[in-house]
N, CA, C and O atoms as a CHARMM CRD file, in Angstrom:
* protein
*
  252
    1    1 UNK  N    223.27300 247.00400 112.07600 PROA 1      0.00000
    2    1 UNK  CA   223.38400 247.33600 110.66200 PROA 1      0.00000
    3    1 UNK  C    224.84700 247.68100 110.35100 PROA 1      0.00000
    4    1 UNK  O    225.51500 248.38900 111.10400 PROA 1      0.00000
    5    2 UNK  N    225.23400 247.24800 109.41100 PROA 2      0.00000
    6    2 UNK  CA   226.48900 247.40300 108.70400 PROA 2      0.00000
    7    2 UNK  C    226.72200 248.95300 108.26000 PROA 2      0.00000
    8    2 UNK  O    225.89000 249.61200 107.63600 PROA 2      0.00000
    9    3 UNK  N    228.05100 249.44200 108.70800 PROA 3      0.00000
   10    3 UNK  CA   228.02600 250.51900 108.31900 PROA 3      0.00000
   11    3 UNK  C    227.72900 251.09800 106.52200 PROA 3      0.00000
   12    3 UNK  O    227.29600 252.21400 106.23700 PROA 3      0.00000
   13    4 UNK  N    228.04500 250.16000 105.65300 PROA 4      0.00000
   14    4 UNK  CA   228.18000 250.65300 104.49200 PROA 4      0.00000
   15    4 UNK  C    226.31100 250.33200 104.68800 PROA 4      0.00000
   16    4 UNK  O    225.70600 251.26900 104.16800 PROA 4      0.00000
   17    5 UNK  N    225.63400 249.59000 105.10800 PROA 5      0.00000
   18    5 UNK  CA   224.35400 249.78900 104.72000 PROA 5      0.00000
   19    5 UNK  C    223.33300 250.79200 105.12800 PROA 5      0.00000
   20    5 UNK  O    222.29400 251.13100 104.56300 PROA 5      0.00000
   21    6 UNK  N    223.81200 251.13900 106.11200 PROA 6      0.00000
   22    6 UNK  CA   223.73500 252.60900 107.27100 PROA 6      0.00000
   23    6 UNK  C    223.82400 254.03400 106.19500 PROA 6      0.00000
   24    6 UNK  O    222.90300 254.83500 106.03500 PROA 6      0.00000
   25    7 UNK  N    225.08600 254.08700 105.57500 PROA 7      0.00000
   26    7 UNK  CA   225.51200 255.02700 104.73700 PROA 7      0.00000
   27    7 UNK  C    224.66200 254.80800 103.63000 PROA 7      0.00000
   28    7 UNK  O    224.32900 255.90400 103.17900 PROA 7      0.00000
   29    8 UNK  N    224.20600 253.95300 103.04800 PROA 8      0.00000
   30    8 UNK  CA   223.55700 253.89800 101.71800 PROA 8      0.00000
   31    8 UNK  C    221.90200 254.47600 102.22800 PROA 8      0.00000
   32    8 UNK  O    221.22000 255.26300 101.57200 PROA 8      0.00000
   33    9 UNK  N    221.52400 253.87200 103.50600 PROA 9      0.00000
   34    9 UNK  CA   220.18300 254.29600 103.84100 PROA 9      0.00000
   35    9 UNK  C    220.09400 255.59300 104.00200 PROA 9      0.00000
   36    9 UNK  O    219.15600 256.14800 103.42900 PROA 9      0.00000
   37   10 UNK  N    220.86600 256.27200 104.67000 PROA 10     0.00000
   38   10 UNK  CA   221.10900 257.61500 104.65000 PROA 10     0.00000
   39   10 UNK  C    221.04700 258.30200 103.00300 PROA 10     0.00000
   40   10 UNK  O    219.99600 258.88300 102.72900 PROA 10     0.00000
   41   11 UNK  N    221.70800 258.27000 102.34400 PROA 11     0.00000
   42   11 UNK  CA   221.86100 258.68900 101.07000 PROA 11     0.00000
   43   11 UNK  C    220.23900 258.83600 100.62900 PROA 11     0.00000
   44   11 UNK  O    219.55400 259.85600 100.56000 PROA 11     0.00000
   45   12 UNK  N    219.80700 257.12700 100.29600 PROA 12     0.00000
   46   12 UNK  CA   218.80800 257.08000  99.88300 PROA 12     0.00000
   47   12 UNK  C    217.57800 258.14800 100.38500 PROA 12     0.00000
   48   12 UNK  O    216.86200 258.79400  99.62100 PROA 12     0.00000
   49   13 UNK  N    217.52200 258.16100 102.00300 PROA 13     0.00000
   50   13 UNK  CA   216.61100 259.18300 102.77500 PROA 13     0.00000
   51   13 UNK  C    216.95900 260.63700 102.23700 PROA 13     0.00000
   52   13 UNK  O    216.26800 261.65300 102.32200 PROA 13     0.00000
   53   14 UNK  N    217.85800 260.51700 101.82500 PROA 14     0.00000
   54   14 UNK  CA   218.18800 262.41800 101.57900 PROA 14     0.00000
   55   14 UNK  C    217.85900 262.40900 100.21800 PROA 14     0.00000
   56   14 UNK  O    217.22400 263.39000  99.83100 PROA 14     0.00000
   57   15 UNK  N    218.27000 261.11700  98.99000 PROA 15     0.00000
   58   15 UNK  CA   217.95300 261.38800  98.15700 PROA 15     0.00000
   59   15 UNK  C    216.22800 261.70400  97.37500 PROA 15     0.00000
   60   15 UNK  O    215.93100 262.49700  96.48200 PROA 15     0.00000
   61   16 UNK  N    215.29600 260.66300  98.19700 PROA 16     0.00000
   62   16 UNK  CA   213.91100 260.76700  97.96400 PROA 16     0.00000
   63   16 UNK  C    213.43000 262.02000  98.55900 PROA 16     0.00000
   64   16 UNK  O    212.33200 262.44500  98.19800 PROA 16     0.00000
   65   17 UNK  N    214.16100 262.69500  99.47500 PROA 17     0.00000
   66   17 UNK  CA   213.99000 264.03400 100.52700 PROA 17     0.00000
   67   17 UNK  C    214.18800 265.33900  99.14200 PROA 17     0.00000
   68   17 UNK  O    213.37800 266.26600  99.13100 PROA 17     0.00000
   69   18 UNK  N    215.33500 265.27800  98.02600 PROA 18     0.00000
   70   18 UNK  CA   215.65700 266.01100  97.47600 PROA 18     0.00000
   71   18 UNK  C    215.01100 266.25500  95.94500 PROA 18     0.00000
   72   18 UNK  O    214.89400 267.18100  95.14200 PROA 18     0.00000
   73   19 UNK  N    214.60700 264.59600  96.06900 PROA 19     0.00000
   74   19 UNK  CA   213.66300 264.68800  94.84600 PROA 19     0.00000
   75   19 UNK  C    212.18000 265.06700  94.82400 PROA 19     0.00000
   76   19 UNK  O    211.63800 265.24100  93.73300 PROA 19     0.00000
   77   20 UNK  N    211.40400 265.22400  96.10500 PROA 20     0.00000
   78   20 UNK  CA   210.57400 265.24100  96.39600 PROA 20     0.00000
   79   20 UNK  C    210.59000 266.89100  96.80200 PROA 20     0.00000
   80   20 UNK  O    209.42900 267.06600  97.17400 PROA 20     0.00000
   81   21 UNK  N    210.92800 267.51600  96.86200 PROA 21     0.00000
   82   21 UNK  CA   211.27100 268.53800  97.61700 PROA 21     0.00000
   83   21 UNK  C    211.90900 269.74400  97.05300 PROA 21     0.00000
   84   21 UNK  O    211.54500 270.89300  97.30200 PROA 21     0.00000
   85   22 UNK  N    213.02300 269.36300  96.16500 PROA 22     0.00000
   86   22 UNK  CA   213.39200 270.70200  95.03300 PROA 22     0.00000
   87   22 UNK  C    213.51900 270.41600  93.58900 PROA 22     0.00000
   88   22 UNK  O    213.40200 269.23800  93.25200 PROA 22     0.00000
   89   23 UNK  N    213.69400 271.12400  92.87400 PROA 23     0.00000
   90   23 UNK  CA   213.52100 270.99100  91.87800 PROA 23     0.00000
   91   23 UNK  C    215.53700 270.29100  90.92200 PROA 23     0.00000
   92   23 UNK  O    215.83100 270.24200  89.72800 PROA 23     0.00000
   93   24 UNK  N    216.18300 270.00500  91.87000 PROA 24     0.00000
   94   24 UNK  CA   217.44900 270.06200  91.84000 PROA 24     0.00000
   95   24 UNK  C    217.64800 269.04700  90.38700 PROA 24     0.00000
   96   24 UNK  O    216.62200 268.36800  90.36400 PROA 24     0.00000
   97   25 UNK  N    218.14500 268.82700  89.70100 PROA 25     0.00000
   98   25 UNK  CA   218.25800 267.78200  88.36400 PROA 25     0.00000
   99   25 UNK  C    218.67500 266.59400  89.46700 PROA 25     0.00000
  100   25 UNK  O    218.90400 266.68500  90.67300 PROA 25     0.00000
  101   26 UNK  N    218.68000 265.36500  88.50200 PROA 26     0.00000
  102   26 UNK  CA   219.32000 264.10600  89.11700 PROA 26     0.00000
  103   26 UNK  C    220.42900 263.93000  89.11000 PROA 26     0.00000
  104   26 UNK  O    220.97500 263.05100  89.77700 PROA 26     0.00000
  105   27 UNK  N    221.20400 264.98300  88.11000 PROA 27     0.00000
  106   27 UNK  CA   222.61400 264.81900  87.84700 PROA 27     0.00000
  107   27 UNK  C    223.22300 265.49300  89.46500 PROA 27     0.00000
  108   27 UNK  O    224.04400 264.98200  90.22700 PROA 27     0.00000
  109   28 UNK  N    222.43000 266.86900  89.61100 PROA 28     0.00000
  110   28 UNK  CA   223.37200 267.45100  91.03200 PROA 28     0.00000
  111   28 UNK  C    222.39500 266.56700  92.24000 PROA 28     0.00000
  112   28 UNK  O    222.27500 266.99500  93.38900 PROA 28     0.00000
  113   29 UNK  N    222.22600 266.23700  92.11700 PROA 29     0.00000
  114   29 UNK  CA   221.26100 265.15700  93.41300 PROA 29     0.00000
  115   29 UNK  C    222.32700 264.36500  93.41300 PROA 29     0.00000
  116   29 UNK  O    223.16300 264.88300  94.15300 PROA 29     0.00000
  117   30 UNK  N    222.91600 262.88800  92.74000 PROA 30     0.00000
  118   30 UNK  CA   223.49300 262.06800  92.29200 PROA 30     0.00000
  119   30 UNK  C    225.05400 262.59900  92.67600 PROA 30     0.00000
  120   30 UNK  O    225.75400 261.83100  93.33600 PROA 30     0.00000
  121   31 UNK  N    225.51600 263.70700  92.32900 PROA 31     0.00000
  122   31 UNK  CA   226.55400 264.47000  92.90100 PROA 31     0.00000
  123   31 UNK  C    226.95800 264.69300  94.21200 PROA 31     0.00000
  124   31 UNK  O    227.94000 264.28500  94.83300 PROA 31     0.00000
  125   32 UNK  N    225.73600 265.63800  94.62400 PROA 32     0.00000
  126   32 UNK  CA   225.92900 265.88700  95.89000 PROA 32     0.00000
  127   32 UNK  C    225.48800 264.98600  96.89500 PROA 32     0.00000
  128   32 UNK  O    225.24900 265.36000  98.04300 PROA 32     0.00000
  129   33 UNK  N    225.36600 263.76500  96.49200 PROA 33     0.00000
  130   33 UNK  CA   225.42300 262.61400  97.25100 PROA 33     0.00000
  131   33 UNK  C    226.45700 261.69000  97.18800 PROA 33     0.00000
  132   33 UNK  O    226.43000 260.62300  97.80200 PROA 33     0.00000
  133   34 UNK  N    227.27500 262.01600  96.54300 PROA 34     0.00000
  134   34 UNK  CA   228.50900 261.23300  96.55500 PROA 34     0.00000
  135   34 UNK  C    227.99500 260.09500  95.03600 PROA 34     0.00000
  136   34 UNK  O    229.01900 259.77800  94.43200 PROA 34     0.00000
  137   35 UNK  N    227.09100 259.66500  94.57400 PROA 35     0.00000
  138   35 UNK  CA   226.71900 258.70300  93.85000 PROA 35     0.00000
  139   35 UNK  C    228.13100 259.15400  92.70000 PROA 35     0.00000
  140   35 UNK  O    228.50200 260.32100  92.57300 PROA 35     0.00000
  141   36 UNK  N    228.97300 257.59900  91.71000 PROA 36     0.00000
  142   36 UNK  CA   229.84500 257.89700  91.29900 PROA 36     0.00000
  143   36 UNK  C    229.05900 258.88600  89.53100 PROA 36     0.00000
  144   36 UNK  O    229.75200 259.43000  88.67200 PROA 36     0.00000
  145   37 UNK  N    227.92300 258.81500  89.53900 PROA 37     0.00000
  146   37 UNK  CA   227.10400 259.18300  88.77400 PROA 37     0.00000
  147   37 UNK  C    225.50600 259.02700  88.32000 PROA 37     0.00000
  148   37 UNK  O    224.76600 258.21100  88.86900 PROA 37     0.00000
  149   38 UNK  N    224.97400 260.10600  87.01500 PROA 38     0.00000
  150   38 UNK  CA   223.44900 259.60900  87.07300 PROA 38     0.00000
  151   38 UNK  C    222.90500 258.19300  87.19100 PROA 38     0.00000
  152   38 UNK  O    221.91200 257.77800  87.78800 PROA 38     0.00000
  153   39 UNK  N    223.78600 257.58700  86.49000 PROA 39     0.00000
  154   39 UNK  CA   223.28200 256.15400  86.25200 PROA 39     0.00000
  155   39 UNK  C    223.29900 255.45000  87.42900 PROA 39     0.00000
  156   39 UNK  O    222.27500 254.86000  87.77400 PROA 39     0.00000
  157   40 UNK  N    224.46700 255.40400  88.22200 PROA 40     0.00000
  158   40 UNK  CA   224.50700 255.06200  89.58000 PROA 40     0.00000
  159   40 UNK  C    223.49100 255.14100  90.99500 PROA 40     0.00000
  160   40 UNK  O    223.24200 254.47000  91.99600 PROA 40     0.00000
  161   41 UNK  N    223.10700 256.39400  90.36800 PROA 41     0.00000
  162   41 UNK  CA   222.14200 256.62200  91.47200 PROA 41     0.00000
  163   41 UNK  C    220.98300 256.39800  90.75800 PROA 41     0.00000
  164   41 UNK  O    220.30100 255.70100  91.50900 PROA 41     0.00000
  165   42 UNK  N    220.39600 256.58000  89.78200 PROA 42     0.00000
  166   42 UNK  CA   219.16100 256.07900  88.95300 PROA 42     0.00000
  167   42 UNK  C    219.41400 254.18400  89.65800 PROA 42     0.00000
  168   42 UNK  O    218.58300 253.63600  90.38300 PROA 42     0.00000
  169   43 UNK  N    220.07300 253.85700  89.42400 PROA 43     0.00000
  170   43 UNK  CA   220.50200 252.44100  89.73100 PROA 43     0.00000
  171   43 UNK  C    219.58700 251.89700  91.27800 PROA 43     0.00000
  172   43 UNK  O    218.74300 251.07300  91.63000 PROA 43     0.00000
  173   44 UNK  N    220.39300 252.93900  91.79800 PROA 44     0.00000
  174   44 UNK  CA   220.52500 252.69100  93.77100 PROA 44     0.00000
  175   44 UNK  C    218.86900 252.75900  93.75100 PROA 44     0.00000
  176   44 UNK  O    218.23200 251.78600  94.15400 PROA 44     0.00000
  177   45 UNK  N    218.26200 253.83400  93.31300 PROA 45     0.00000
  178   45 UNK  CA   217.17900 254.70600  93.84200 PROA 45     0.00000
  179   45 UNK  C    216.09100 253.18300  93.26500 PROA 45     0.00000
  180   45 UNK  O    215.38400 252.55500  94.05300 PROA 45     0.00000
  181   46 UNK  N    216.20600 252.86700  91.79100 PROA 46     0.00000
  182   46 UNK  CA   215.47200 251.82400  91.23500 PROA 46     0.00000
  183   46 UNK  C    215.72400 250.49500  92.74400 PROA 46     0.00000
  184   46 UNK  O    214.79000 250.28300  93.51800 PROA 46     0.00000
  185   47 UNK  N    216.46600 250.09900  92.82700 PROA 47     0.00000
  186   47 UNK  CA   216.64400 249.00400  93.84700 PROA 47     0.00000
  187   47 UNK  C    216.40200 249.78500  95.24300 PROA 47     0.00000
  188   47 UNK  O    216.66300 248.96500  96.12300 PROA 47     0.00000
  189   48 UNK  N    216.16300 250.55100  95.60900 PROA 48     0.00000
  190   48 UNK  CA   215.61600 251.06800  97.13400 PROA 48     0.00000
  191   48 UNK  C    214.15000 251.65400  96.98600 PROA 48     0.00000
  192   48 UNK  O    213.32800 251.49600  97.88800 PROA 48     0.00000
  193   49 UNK  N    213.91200 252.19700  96.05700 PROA 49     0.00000
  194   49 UNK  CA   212.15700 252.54000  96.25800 PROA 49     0.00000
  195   49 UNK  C    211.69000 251.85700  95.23200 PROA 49     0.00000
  196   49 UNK  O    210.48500 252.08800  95.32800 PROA 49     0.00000
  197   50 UNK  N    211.88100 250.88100  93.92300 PROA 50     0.00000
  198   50 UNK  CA   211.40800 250.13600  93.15600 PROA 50     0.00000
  199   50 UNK  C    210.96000 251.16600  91.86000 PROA 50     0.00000
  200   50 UNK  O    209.97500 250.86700  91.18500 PROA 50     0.00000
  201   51 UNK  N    211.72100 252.34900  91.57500 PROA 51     0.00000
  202   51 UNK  CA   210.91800 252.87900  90.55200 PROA 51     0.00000
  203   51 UNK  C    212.40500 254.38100  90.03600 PROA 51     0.00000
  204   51 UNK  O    213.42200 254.52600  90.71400 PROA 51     0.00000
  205   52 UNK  N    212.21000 254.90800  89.25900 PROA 52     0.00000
  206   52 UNK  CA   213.18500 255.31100  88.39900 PROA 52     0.00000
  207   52 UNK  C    212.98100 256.64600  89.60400 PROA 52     0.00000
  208   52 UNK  O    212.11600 256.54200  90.47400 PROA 52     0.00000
  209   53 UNK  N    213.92300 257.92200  89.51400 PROA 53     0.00000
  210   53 UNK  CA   214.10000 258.92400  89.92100 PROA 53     0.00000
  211   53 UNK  C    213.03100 259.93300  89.25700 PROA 53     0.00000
  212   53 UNK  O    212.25300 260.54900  89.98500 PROA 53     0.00000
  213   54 UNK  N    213.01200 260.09400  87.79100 PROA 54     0.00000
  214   54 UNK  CA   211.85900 260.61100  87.51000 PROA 54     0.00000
  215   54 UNK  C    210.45900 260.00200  87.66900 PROA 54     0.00000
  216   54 UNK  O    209.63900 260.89700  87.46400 PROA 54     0.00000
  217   55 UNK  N    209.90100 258.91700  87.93300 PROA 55     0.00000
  218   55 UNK  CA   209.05100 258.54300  88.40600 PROA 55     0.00000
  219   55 UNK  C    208.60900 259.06000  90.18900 PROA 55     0.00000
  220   55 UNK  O    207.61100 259.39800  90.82600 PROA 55     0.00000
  221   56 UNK  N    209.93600 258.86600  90.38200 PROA 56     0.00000
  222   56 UNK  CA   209.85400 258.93500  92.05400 PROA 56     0.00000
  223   56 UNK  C    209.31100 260.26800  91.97700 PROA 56     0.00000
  224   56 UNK  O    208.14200 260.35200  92.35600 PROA 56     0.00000
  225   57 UNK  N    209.74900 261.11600  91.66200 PROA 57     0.00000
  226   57 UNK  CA   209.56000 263.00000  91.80700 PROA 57     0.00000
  227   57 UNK  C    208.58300 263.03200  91.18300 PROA 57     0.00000
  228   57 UNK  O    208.19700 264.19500  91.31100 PROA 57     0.00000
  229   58 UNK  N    207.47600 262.20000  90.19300 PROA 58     0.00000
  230   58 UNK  CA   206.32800 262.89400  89.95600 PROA 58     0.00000
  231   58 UNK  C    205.38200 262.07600  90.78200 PROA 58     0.00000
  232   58 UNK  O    204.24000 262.53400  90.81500 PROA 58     0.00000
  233   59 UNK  N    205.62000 260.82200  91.55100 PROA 59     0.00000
  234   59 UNK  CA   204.44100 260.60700  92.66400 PROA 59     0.00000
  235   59 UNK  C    204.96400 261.39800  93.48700 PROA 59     0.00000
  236   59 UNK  O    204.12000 262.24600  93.77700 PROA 59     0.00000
  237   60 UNK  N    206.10200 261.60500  94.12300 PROA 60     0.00000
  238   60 UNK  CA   205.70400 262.08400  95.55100 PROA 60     0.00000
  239   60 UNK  C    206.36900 263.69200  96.10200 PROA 60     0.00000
  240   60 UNK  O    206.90600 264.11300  97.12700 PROA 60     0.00000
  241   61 UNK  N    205.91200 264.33000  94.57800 PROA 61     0.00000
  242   61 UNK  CA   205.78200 265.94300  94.53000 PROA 61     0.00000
  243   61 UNK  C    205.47500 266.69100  95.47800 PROA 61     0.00000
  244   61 UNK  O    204.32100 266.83200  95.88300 PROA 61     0.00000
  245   62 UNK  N    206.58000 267.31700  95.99100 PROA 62     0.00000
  246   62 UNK  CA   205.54100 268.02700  97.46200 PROA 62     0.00000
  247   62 UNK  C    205.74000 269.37200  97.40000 PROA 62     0.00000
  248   62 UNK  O    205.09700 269.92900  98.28900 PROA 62     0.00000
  249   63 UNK  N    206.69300 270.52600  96.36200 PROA 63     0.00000
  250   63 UNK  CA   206.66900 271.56400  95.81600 PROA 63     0.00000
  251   63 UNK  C    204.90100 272.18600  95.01700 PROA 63     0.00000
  252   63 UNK  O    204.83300 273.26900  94.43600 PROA 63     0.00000
């Protein structure tokens, strides 16, 4: 695996980890992932799990 695709899988794992898990907004999720912003990572997250960030956090709620 390519490193930049390595790094994006990572992201992604922490990001479904953070949405699922705290209550953090998408804006500091998206942040503290390096994403260059919301839209960016709304972007990534749509093309890696097939579904928006707020979608993602109300299926797979674990708070």
């Amino acid at each position: 695996m390519r490193r930049a695709a390595y790094v994006a899988e990572v992201r992604m794992t922490k990001a479904r980890s953070l949405l699922a898990e705290t209550s953090l907004s998408q804006k500091e999720i998206a942040y503290r992932l390096g994403f260059a912003g919301p839209s960016s990572f709304c972007a990534a997250l749509g093309k890696a799990a097939g579904m928006t960030p707020n979608r993602y956090r109300r299926t797979h709620r674990r708070e």
